[in-house]
VOKE-254419 format. One line per 10 residues: their letters; for each residue x, y, z of C-alpha. Coordinates in Angstrom, 3 decimals. Example, Ala and Ser with C-alpha at 12.3 -4.5 7.8 and 13.67 -1.06 7.14 Angstrom:
REM residues 2
as = 12.300 -4.500 7.800  13.670 -1.060 7.140;
***
This chain:
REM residues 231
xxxxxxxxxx = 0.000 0.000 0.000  1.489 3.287 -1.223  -0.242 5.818 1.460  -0.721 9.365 0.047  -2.674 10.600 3.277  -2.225 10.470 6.898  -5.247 11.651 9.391  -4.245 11.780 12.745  -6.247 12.123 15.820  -5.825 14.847 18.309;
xxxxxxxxxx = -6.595 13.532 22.001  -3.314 11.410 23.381  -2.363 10.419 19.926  -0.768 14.014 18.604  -1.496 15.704 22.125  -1.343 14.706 26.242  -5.303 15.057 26.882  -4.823 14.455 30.227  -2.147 17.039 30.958  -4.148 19.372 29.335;
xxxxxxxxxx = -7.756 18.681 31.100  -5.783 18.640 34.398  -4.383 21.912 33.892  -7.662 23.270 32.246  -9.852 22.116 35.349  -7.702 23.134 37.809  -7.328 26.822 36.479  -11.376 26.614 36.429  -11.931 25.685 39.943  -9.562 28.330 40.876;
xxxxxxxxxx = -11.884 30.664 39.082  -15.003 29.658 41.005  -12.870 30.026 44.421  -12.320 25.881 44.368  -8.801 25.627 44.649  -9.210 22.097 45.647  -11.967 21.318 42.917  -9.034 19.232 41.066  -8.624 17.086 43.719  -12.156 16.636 44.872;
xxxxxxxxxx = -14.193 16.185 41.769  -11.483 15.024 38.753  -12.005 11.646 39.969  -16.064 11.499 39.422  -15.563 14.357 36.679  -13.575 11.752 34.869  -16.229 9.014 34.948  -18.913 10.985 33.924  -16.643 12.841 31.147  -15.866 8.866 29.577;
xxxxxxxxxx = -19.456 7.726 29.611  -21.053 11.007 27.764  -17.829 10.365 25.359  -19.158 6.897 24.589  -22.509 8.397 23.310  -20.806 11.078 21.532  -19.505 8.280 19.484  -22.910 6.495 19.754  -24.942 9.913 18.221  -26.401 9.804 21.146;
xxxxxxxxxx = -25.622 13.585 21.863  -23.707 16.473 20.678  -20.705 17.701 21.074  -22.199 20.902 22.444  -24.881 18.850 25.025  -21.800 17.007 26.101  -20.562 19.711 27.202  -22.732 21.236 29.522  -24.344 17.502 30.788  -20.935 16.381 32.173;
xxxxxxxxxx = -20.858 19.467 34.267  -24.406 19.263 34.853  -24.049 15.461 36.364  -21.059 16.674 38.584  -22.267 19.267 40.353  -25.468 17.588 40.949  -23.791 14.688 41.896  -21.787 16.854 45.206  -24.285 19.627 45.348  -22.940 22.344 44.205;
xxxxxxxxxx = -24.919 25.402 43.616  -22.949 26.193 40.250  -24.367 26.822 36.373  -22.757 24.066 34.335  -22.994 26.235 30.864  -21.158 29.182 32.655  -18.593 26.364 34.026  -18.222 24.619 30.347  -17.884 27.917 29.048  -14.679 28.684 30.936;
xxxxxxxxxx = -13.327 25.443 30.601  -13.115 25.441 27.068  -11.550 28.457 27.029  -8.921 27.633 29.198  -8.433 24.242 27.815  -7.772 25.953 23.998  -4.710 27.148 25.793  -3.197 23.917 26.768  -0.487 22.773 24.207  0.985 19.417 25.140;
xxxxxxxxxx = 2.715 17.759 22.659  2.903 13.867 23.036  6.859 12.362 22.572  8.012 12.354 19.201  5.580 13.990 17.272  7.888 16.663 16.376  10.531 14.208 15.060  7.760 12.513 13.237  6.275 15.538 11.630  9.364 16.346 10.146;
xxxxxxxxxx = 9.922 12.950 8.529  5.941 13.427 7.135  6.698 16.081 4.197  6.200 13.760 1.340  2.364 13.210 2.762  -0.864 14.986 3.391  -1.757 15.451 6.317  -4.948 16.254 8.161  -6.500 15.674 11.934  -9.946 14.171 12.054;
xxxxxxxxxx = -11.485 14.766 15.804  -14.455 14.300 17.968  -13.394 17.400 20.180  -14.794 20.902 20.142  -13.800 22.925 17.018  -12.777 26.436 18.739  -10.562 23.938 21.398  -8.493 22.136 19.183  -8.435 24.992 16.555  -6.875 27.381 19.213;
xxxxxxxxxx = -4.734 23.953 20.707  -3.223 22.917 17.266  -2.560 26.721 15.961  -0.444 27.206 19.313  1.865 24.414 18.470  4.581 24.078 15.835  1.950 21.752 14.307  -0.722 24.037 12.873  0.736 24.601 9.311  1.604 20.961 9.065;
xxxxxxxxxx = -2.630 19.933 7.653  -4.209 20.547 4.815  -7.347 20.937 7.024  -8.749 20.376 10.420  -11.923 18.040 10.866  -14.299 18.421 13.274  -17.088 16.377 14.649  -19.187 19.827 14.241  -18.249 20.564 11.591  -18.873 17.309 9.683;
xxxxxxxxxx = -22.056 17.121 11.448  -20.878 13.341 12.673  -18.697 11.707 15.155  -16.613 9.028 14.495  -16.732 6.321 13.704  -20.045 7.373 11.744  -19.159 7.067 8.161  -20.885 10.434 7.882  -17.711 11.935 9.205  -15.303 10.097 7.299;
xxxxxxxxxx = -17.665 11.306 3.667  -17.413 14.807 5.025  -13.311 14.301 5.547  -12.626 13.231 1.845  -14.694 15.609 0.241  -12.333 18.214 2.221  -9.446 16.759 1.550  -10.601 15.917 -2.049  -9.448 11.948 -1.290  -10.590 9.764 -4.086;
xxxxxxxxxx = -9.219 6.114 -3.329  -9.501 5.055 0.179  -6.479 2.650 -0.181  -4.399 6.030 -0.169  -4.978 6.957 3.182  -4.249 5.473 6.468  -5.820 6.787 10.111  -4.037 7.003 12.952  -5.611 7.100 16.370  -5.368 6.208 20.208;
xxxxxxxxxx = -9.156 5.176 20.364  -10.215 1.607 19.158  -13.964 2.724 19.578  -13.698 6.019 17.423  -10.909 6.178 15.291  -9.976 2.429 14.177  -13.433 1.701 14.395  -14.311 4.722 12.070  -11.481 3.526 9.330  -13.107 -0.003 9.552;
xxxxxxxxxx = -16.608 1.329 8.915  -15.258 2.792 6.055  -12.919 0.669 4.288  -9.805 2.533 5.475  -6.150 1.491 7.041  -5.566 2.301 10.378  -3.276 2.012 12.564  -3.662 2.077 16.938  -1.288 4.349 18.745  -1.276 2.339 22.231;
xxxxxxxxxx = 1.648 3.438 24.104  0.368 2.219 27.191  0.493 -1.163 25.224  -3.148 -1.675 26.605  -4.814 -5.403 25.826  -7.361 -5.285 22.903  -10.032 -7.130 24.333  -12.587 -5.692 21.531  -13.296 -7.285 18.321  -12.003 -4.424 16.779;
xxxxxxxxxx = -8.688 -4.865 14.531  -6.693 -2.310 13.530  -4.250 -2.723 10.565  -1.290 -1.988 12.566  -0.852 -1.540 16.035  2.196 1.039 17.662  3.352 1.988 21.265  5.355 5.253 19.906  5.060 7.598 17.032  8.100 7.235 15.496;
xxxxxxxxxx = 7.236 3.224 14.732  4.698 5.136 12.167  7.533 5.995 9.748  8.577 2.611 9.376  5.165 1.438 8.371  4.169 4.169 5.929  7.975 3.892 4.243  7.619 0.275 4.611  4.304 0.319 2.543  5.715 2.587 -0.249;
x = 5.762 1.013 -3.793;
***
């Protein structure tokens, strides 16, 4: 396979997630006068956070209901007389801020000029607009897809129509997805007839029925794959 196009996910694939929601929340709850809110609520934030995620994926919600609901569930959960939309609000904009880059995508990036390159992500499109155009990665895509924007979450194949029409892809067998999520992203390339290829650093067990076409624990394994596949 001679890949043409790489689509990379955002979230703990091209950037720490949880450095960045750590930092994000905590500057929040300092806002509201909570300067132990990380501590206290992360914990259940984090449960509720994963389980809204999984209907994101699902359509069972949008991006923008997800939002708000996680918040919603929290502060109902330990009382707290606090408006989740106001809360989401500030969140998001302190979590566009957060730039952590994940280990080695720089040196990958810069083996990747021969490709093109775009991010395809379930996340909120001011966040990871703001995120990606404060890193040295911005000007690396041809363009940035978003769940809202597409009007789909992966894995629908609705998103992944949307994403070649953007990026004008004609043959699927060009392109190969790259993504930390079995669920969303590997799923979504299998839905569609697409290569893809699970970041796992943690080198977690695949106990899912979902196969990916390759399977890596650290970016720069990526380069011997797609150089690998070249004609």
């Amino acid at each position: 396979m001679n890949y043409k196009t790489i689509l990379f996910d955002v979230d703990d694939t091209l950037m720490d997630f949880g450095a960045s929601e750590k930092s994000a929340l905590h500057h929040t709850f300092l806002a509201y006068k909570l300067p132990t809110g990380l501590v206290d609520y992360q914990p259940d934030y984090r449960k509720i956070s994963k389980g809204l995620w999984r209907d994101l994926e699902q359509g069972l919600l949008s991006v923008t209901e997800l939002g708000v609901e996680r918040f919603r569930r929290l502060f109902l959960q330990h009382d707290l007389d606090i408006n989740p939309k106001t809360f989401n609000e500030v969140y998001l904009n302190y979590l566009g801020k957060e730039v952590h880059l994940m280990d080695g995508v720089l040196e990958l990036f810069d083996q990747l000029n021969d490709y093109k390159l775009g991010v395809v992500t379930n996340g909120f499109t001011t966040v990871q607009n703001s995120r990606l155009s404060r890193s040295p990665l911005y000007n690396s895509f041809d363009h940035i897809i978003t769940s809202e924007d597409a009007g789909y979450q992966k894995p629908h194949v609705g998103f992944f129509d949307y994403t070649f029409s953007k990026l004008g892809i004609k043959e699927k067998e060009d392109v190969l997805i790259v993504g930390d999520s079995l669920t969303s992203d590997i799923q979504g390339g299998i839905n569609y007839g697409v290569d893809t290829c699970w970041f796992n650093p943690h080198k977690k067990d695949n106990n899912t029925e979902i196969k990916p076409t390759y399977e890596i624990c650290k970016l720069a394994e990526l380069i011997e794959i797609v150089e690998k596949e070249k004609v």
